[in-house]
N, CA, C and O atoms as a GROMACS GRO file, in nm:
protein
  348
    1UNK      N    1   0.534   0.625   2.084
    1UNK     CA    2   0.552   0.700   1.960
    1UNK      C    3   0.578   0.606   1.842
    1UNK      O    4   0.528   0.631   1.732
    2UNK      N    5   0.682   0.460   1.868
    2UNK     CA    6   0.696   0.415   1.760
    2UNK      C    7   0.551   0.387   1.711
    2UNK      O    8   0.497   0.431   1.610
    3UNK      N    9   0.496   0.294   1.815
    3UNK     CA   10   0.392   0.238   1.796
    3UNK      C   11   0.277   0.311   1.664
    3UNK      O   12   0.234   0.263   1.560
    4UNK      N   13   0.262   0.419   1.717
    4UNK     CA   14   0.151   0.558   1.648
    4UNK      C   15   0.234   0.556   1.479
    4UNK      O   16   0.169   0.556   1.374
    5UNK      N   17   0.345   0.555   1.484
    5UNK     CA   18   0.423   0.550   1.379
    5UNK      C   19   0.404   0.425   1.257
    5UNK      O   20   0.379   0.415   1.137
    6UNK      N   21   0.433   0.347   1.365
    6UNK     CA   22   0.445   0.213   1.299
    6UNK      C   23   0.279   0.194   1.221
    6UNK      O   24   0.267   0.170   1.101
    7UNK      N   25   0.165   0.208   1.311
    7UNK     CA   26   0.017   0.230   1.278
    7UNK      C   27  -0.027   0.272   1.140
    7UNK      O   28  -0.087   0.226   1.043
    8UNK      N   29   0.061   0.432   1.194
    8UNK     CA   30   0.024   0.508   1.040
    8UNK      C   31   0.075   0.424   0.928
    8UNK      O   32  -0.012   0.380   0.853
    9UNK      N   33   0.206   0.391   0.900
    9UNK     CA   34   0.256   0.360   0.808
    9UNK      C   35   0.178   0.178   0.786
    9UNK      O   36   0.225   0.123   0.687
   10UNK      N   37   0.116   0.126   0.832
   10UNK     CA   38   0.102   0.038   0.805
   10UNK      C   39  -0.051   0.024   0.759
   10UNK      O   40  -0.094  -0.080   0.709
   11UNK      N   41  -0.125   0.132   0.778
   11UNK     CA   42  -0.255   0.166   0.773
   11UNK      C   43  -0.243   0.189   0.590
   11UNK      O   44  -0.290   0.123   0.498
   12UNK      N   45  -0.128   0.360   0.593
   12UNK     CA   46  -0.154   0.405   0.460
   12UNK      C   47  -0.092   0.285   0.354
   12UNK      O   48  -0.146   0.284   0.243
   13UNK      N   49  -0.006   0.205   0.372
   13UNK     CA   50   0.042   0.115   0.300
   13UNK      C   51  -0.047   0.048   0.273
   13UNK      O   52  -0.048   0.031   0.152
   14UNK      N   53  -0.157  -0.020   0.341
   14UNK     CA   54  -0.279  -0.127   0.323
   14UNK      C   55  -0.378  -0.002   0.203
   14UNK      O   56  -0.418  -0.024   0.088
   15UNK      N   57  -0.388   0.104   0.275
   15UNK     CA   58  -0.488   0.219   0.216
   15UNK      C   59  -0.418   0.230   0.047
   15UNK      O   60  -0.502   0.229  -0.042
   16UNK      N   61  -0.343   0.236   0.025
   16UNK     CA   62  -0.265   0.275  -0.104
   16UNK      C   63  -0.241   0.134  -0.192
   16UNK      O   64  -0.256   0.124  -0.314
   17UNK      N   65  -0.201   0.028  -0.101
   17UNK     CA   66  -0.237  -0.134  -0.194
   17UNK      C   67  -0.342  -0.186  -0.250
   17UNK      O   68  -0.343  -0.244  -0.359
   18UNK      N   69  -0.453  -0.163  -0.164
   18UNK     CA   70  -0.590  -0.174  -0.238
   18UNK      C   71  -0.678  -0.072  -0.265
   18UNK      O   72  -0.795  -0.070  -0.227
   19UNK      N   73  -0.598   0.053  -0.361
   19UNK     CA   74  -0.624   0.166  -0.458
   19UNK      C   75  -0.566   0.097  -0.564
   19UNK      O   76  -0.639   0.036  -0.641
   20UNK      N   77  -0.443   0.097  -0.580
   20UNK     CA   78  -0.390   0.008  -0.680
   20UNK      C   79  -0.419  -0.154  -0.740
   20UNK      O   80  -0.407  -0.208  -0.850
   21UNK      N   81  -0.456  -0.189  -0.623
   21UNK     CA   82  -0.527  -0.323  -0.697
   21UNK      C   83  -0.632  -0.332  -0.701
   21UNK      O   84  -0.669  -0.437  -0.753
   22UNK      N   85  -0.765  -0.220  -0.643
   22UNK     CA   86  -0.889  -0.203  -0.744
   22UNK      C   87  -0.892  -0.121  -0.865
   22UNK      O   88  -0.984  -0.114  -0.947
   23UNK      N   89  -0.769  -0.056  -0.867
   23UNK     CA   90  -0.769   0.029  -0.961
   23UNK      C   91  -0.643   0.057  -1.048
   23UNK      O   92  -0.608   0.173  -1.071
   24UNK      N   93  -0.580  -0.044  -1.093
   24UNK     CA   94  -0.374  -0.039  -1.130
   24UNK      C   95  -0.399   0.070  -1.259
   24UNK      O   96  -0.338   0.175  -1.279
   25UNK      N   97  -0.488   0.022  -1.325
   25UNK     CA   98  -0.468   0.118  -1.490
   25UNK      C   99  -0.454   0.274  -1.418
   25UNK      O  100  -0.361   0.344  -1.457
   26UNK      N  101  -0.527   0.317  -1.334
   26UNK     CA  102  -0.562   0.456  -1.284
   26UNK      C  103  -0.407   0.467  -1.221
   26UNK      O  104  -0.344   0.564  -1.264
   27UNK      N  105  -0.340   0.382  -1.128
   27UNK     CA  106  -0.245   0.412  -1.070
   27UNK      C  107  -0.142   0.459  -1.160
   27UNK      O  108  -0.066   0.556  -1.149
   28UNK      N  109  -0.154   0.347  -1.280
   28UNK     CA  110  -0.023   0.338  -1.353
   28UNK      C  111  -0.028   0.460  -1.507
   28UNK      O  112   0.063   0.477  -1.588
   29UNK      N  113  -0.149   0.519  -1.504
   29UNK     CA  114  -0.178   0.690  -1.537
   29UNK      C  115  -0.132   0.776  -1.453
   29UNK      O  116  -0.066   0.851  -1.524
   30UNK      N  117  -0.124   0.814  -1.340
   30UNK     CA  118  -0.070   0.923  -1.255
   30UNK      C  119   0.103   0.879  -1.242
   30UNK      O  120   0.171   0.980  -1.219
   31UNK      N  121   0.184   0.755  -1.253
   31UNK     CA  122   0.266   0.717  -1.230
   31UNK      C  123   0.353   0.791  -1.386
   31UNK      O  124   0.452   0.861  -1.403
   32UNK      N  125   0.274   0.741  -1.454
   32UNK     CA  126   0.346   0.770  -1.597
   32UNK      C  127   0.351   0.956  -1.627
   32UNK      O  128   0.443   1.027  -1.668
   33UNK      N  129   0.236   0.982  -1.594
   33UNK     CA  130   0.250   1.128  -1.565
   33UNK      C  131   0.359   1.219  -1.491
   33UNK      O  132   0.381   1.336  -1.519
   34UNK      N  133   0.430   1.138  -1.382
   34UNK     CA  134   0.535   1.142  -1.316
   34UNK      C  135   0.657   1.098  -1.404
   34UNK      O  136   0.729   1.184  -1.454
   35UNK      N  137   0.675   0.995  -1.419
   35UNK     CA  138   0.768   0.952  -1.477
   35UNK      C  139   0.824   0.968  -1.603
   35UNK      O  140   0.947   0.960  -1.613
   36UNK      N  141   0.729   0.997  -1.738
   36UNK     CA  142   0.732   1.034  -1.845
   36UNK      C  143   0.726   1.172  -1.872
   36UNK      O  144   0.728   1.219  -1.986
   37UNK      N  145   0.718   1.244  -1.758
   37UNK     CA  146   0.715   1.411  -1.773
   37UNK      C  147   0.818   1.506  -1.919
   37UNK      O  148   0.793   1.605  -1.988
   38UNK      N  149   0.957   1.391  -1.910
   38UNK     CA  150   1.015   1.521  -2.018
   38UNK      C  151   1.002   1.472  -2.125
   38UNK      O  152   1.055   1.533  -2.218
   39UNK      N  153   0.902   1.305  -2.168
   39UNK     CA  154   0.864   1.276  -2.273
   39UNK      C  155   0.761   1.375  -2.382
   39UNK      O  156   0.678   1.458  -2.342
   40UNK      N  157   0.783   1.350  -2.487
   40UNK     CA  158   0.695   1.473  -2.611
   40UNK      C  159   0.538   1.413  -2.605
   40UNK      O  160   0.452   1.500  -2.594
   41UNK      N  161   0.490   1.267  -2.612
   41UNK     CA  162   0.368   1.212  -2.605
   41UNK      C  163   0.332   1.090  -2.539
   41UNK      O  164   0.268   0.995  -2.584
   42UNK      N  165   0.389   1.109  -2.411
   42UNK     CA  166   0.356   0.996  -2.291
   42UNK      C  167   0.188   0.991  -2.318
   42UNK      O  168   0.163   0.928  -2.215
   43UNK      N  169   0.128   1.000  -2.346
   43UNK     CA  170  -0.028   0.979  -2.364
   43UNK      C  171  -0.032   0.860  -2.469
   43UNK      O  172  -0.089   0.760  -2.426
   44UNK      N  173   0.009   0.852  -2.576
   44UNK     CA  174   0.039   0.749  -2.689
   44UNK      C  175   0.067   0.605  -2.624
   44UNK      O  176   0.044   0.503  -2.688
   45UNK      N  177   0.119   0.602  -2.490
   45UNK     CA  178   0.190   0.484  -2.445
   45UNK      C  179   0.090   0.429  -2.350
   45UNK      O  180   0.041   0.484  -2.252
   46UNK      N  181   0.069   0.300  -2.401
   46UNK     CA  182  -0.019   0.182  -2.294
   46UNK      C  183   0.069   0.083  -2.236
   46UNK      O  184   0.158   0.031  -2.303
   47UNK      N  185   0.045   0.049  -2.097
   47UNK     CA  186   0.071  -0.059  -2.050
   47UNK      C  187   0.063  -0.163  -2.120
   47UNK      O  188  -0.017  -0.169  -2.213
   48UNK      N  189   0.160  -0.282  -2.083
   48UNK     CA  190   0.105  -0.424  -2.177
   48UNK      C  191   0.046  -0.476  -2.044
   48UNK      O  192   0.088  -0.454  -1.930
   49UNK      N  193  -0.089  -0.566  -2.093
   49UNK     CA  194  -0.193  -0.648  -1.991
   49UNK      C  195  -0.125  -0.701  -1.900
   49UNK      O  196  -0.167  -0.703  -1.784
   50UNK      N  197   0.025  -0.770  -1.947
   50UNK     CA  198   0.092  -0.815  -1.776
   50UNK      C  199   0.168  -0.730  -1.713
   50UNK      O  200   0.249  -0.774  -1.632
   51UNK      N  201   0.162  -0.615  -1.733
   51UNK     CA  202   0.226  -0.480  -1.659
   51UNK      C  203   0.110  -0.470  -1.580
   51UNK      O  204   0.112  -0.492  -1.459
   52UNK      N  205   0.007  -0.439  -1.643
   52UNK     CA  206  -0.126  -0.400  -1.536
   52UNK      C  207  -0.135  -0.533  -1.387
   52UNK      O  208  -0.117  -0.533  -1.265
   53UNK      N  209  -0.172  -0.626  -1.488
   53UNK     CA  210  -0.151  -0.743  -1.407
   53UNK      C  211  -0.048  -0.762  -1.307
   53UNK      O  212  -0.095  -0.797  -1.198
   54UNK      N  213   0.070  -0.750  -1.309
   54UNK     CA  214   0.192  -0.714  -1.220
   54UNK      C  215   0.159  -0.603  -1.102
   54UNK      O  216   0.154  -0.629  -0.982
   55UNK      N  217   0.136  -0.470  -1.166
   55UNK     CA  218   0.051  -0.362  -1.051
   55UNK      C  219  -0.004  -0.429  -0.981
   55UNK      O  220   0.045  -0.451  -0.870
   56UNK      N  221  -0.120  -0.485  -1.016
   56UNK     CA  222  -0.233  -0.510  -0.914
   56UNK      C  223  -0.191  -0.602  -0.850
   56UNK      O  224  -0.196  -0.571  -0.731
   57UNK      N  225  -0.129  -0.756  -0.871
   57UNK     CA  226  -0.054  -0.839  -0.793
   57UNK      C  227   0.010  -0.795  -0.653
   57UNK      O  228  -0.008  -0.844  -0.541
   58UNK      N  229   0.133  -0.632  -0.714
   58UNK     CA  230   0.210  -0.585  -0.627
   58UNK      C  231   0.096  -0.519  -0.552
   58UNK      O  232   0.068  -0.593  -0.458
   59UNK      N  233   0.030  -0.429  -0.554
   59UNK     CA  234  -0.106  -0.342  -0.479
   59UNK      C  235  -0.135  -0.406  -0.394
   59UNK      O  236  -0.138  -0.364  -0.278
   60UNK      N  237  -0.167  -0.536  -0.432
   60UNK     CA  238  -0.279  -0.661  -0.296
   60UNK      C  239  -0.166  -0.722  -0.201
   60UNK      O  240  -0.197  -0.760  -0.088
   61UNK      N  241  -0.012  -0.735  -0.256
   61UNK     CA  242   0.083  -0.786  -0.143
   61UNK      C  243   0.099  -0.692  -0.086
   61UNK      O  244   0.116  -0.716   0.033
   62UNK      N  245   0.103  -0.552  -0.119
   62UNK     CA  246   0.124  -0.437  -0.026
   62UNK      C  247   0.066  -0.457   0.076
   62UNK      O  248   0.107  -0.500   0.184
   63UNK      N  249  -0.088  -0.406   0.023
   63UNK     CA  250  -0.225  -0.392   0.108
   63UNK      C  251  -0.152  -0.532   0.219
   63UNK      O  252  -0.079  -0.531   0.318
   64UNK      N  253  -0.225  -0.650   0.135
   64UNK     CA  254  -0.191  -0.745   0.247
   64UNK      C  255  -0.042  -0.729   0.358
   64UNK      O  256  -0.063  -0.726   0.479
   65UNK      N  257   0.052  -0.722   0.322
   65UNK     CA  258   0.188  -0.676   0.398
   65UNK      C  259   0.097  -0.571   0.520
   65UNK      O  260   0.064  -0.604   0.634
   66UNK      N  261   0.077  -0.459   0.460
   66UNK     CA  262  -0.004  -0.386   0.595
   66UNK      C  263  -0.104  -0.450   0.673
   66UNK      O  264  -0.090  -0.463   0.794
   67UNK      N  265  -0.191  -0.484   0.620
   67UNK     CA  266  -0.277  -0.583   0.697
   67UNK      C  267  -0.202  -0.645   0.836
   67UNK      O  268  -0.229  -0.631   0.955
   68UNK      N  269  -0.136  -0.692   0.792
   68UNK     CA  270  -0.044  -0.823   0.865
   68UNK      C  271   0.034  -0.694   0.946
   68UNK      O  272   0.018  -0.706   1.067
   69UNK      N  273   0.092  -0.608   0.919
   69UNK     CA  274   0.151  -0.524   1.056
   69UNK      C  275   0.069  -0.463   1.146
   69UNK      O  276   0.095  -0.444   1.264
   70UNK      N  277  -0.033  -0.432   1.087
   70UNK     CA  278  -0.139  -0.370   1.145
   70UNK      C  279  -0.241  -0.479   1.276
   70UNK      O  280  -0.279  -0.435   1.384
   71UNK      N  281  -0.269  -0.637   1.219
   71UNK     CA  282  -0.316  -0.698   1.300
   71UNK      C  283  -0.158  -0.733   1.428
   71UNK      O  284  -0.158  -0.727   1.551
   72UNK      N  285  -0.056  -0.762   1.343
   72UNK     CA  286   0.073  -0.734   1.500
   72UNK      C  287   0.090  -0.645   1.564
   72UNK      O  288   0.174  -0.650   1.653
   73UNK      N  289   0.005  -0.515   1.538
   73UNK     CA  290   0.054  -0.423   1.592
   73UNK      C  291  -0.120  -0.378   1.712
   73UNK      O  292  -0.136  -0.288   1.794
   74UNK      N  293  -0.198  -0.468   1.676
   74UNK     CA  294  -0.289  -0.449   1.743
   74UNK      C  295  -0.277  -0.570   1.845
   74UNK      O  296  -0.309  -0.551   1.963
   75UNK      N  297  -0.244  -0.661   1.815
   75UNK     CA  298  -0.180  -0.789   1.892
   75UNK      C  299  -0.122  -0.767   2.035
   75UNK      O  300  -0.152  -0.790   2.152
   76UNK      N  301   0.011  -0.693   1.937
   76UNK     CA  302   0.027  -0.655   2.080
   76UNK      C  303   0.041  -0.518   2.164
   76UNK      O  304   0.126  -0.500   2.251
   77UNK      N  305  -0.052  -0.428   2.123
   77UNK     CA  306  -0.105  -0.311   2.217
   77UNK      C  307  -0.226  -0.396   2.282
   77UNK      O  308  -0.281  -0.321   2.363
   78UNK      N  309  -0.289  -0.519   2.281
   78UNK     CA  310  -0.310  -0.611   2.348
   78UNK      C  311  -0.295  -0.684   2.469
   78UNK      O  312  -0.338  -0.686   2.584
   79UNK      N  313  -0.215  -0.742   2.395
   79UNK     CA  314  -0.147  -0.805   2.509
   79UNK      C  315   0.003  -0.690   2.621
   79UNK      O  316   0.051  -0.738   2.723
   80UNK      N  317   0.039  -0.573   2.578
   80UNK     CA  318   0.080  -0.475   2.689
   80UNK      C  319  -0.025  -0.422   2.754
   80UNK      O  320  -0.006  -0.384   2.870
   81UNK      N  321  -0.179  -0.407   2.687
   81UNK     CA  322  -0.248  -0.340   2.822
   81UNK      C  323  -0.302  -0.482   2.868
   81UNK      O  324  -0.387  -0.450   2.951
   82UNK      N  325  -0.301  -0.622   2.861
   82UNK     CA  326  -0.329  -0.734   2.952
   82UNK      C  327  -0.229  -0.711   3.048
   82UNK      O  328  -0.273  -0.712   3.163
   83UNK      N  329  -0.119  -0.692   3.040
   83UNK     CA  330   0.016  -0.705   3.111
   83UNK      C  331   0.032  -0.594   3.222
   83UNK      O  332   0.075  -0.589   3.336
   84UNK      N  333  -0.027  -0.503   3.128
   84UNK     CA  334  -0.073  -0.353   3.267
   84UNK      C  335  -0.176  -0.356   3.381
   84UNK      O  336  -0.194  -0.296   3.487
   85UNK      N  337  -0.248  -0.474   3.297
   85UNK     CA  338  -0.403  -0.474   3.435
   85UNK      C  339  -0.344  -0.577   3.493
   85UNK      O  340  -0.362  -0.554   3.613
   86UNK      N  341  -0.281  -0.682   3.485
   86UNK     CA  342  -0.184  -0.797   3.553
   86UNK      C  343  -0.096  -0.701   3.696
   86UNK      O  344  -0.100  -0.730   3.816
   87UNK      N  345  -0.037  -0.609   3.646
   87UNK     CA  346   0.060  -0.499   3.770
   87UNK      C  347  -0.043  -0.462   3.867
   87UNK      O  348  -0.015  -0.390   3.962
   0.00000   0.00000   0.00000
C-alpha cells in the first residue's frame, strides 16, 4: 500500500512540476486567482520576470524531485521481485 502511495504522489508531483515549468505564467494566473480573491483588481497585477523565472526553476526541481522517487521506487519493486524469484 505504501508503495501504490508513495507512486501516486511521486508521479503527480513530477506531472504538476513540468506544467509549471512549461507553463509558470499560466500557473501563476490560476494561483493569483486563488490567492488574490478578496482583492478589487487582481487582473491589473503582473508578475516581475524573476517571479516567473523562480516558478519555473521551482516546477523543474519538483518535477525532477519526483522523477528521482519514482526511478527509487521502481528500483526497488525490482530488486523485491529479484529477491522473490531467489526464495
Amino acid at each position: 500500500m505504501r508503495s501504490k502511495c508513495t507512486t501516486l504522489m511521486a508521479a503527480s508531483t513530477m506531472i504538476f512540476g513540468l506544467v509549471g515549468a512549461l507553463f509558470p505564467r499560466r500557473v501563476l494566473d490560476v494561483a493569483e486567482r486563488f490567492v488574490l480573491f478578496g482583492y478589487e483588481n487582481p487582473e491589473d497585477l503582473e508578475p516581475s520576470d524573476w517571479y516567473v523565472s523562480a516558478t519555473r526553476g521551482q516546477s523543474a526541481l519538483s518535477a525532477l524531485a519526483g522523477g528521482v522517487v519514482l526511478a527509487l521506487e521502481y528500483g526497488r519493486s525490482e530488486s523485491d521481485a529479484a529477491d522473490s524469484d531467489n526464495e
